[in-house]
C-alpha positions as CSV (number, residue, x, y, z in Angstrom):
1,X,-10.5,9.8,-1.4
2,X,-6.8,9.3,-2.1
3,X,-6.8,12.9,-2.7
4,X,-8.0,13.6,0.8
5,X,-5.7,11.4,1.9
6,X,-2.5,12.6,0.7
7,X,-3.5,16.1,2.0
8,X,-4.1,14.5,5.2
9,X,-7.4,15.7,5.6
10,X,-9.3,13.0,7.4
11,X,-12.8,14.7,7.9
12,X,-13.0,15.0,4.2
13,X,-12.2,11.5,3.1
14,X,-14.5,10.0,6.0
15,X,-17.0,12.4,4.3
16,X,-15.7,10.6,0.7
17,X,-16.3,6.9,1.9
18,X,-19.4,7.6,3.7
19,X,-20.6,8.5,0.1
20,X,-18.8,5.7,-2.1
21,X,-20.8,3.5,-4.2
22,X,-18.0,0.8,-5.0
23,X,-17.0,-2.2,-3.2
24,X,-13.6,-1.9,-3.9
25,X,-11.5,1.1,-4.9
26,X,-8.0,1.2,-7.1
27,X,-5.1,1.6,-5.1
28,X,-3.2,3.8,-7.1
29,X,-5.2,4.4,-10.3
30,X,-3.5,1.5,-12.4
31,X,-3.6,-2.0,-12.7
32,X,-6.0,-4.8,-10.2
33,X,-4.8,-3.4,-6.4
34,X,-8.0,-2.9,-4.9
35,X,-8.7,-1.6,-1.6
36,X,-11.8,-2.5,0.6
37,X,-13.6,0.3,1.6
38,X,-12.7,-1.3,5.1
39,X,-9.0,-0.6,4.2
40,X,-9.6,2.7,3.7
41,X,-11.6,3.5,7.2
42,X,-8.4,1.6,8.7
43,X,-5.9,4.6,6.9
44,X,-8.3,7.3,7.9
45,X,-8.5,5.8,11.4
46,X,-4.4,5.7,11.4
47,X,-4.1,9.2,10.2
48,X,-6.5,10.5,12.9
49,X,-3.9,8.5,15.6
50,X,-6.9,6.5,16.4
51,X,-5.3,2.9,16.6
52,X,-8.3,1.1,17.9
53,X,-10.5,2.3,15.2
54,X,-7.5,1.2,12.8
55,X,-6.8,-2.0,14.0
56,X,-10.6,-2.8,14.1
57,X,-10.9,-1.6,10.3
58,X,-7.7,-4.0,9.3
59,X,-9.0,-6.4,11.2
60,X,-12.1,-6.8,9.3
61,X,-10.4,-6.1,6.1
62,X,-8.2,-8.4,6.4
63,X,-11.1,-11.4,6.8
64,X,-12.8,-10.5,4.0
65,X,-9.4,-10.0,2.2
66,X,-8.4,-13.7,3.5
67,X,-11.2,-15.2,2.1
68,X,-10.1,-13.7,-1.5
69,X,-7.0,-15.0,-1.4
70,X,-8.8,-18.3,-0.3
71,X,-10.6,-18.2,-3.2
72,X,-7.9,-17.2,-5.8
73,X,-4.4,-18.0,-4.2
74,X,-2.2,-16.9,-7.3
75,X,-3.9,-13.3,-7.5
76,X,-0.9,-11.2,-7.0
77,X,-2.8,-8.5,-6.3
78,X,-5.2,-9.9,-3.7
79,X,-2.4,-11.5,-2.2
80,X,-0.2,-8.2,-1.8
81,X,-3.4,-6.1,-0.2
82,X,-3.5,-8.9,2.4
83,X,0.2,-8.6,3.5
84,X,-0.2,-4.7,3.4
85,X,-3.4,-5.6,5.8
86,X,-1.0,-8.1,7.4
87,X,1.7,-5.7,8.0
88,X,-0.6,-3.2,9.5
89,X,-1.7,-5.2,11.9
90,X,1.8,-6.0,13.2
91,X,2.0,-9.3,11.4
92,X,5.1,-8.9,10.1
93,X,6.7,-12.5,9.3
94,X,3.0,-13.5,7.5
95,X,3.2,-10.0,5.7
96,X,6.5,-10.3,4.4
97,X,5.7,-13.8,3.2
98,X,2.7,-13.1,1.8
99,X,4.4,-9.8,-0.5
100,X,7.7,-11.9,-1.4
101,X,4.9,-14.5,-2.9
102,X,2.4,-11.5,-4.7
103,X,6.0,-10.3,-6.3
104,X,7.5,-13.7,-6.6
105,X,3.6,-14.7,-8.5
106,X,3.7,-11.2,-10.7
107,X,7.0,-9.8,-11.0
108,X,7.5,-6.6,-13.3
109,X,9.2,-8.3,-15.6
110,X,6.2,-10.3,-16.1
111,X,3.6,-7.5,-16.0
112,X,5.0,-4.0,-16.5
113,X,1.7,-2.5,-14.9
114,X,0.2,-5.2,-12.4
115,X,3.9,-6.4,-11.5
116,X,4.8,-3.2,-10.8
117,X,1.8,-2.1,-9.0
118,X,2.4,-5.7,-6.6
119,X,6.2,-4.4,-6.1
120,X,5.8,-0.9,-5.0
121,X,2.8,-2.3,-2.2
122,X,5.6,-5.4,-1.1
123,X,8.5,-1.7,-0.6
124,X,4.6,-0.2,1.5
125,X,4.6,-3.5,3.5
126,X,8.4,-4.0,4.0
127,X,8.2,-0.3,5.5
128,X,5.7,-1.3,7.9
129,X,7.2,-4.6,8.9
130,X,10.0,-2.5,9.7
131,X,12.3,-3.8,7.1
132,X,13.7,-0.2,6.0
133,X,16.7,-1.3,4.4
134,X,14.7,-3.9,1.8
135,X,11.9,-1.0,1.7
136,X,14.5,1.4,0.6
137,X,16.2,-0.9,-2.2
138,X,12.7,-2.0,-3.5
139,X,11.6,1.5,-3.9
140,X,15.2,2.5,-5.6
141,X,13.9,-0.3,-8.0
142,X,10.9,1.4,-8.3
143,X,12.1,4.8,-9.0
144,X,13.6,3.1,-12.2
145,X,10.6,1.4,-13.7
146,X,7.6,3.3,-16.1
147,X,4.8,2.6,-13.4
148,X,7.1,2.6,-10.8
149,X,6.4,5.8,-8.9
150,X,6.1,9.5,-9.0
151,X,7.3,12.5,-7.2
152,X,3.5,13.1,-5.8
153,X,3.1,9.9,-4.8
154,X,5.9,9.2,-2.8
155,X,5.7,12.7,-1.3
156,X,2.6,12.2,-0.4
157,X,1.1,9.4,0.0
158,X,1.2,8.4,4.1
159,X,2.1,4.7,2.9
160,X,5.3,5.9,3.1
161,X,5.0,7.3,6.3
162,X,7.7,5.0,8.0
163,X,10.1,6.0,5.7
164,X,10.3,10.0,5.9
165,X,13.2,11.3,7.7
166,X,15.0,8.3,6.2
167,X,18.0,9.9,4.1
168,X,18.4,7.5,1.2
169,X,14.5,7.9,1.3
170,X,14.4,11.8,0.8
171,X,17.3,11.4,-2.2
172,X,15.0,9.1,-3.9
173,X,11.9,11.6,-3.3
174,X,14.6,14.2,-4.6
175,X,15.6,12.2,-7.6
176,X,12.0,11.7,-8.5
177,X,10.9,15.8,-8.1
178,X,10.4,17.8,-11.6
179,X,13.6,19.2,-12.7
């Protein structure tokens, strides 16, 4: 799926979650960030410039997302999926709360794969909330750290879509290309 994704092809991961199996997938690969398949129609919908779709998809991510957090209020990870969900739905204030707690719960420092993994989706959901500048120094923080991030990732992934055409974004992308 996340394949399809970053190559912006969104007839083949519609065809991908049509055929999943799994309630939940791995955000990145690594440690607990698990998206709904929900989530994932809401990024396909997005990518196809169909924002009715998307906001529908969030939307209902987001309840059963709620309710997780409900149920387990110090999960970092939970916690950071709903203010991505949060900040795609134009929540901002609620999103950027609800990251600054998932990082503030599991910081890196704490957990170098889970923490790290919570950081790099609070820099996803401070780009959406339109908060470029702390975006932009949490993914400088990133680029530092083992799990942090990678060239291919950051180049691709459309997470970072409000961020491209950024200068201090591109030298980061630059800083993190194979030399």
């Amino acid at each position: 799926f996340f394949v399809s994704l970053y190559e912006r092809d969104p007839v083949a991961a519609e065809n991908i979650l049509a055929t999943l199996q799994y309630p939940v997938m791995g955000a990145r690969g690594i440690g607990n960030v698990k998206f709904s398949p929900a989530y994932a129609r809401g990024l396909v919908a997005r990518m196809k410039g169909d924002v009715a779709a998307a906001q529908a998809a969030f939307s209902a991510a987001r309840v059963q997302q709620e309710s997780e957090v409900h149920a387990a209020p110090d999960n970092a990870s939970k916690l950071c999926v709903l203010g991505l969900l949060d900040a795609f739905l134009g929540r901002k204030e609620q999103a950027l709360l609800e990251g600054r707690r998932a990082v503030q719960l599991l910081p890196p420092t704490k957990d170098a794969l889970d923490g790290t993994e919570v950081l790099y989706f609070y820099a996803v959901i401070c780009a959406w909330a339109g908060e470029l500048d702390e975006a932009i120094a949490q993914l400088q923080t990133l680029a530092t750290l083992p799990a942090g991030v990678s060239y291919g990732e950051i180049r691709l992934d459309p997470h970072w879509d409000p961020l491209r055409g950024d200068p201090r974004f591109e030298k980061i992308v630059s800083s993190l290309a194979p030399k």
